[in-house]
C-alpha positions as a Markdown table, in Angstrom:
| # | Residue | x | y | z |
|---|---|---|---|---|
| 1 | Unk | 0.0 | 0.0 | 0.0 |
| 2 | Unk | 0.9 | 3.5 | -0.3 |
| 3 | Unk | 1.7 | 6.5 | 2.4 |
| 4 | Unk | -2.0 | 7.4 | 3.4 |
| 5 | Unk | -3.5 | 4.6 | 2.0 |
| 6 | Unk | -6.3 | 2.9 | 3.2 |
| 7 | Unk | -6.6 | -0.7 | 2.8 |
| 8 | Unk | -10.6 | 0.1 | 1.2 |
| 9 | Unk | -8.6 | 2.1 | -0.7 |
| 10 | Unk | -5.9 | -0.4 | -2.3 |
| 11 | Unk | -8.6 | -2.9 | -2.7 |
| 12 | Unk | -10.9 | -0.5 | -4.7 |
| 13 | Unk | -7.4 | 0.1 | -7.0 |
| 14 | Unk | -6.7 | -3.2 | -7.0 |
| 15 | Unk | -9.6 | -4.3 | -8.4 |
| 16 | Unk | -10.2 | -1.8 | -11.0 |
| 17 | Unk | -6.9 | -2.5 | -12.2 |
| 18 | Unk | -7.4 | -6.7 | -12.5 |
| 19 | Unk | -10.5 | -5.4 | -14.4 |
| 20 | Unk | -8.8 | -3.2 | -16.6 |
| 21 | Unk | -6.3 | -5.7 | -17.5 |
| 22 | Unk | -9.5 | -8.4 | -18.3 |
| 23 | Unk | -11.6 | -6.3 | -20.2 |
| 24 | Unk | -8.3 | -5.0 | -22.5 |
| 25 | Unk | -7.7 | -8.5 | -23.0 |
| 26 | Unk | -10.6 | -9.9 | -24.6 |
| 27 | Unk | -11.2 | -6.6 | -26.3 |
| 28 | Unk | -7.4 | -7.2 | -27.6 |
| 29 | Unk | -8.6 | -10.9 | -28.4 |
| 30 | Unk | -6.0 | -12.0 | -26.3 |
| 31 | Unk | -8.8 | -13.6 | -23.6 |
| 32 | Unk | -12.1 | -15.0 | -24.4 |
| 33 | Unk | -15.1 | -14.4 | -22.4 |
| 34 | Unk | -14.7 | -17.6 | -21.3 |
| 35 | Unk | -11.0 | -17.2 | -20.5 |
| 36 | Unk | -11.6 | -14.2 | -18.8 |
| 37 | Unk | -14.6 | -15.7 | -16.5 |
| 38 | Unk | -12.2 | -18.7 | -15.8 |
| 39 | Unk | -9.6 | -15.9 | -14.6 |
| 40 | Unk | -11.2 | -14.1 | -12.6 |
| 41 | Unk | -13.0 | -17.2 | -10.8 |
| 42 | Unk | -9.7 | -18.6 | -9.9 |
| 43 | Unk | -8.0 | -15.4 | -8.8 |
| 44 | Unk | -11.3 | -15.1 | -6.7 |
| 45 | Unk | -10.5 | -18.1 | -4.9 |
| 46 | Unk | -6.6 | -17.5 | -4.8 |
| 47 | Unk | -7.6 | -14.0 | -3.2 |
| 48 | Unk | -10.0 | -15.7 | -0.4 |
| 49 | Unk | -7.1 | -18.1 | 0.4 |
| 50 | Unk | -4.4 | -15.8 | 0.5 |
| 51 | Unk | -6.6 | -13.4 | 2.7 |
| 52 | Unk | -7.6 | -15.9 | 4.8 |
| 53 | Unk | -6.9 | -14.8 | 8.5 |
| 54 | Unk | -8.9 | -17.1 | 10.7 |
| 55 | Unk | -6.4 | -19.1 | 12.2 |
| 56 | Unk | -5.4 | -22.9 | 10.9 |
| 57 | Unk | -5.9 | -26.0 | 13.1 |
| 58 | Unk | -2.5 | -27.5 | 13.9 |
């Protein structure tokens, strides 16, 4: 994150940039529809994971 930046904040960026970087790449025909729902359905759960803070069993 940057100086003064909330973590709302960051999200909000990061997310409209993942976006971005979707929609440019089926519009560039370098991602289908498909491709680009199959993205973005993995990086959801890759994202849940990774943000995951409850704490594991041992």
């Amino acid at each position: 994150m940057r100086d003064g930046e909330t973590s709302s904040e960051w999200c909000t960026h990061f997310a409209r940039t993942v976006a971005d970087e979707i929609r440019a790449g089926v519009q560039t025909g370098a991602l289908t529809f498909a491709e680009a729902d199959q993205l973005l359905a993995r990086m959801r759960v890759l994202l849940e994971q990774a943000l995951d803070l409850s704490p594991q069993p041992v």
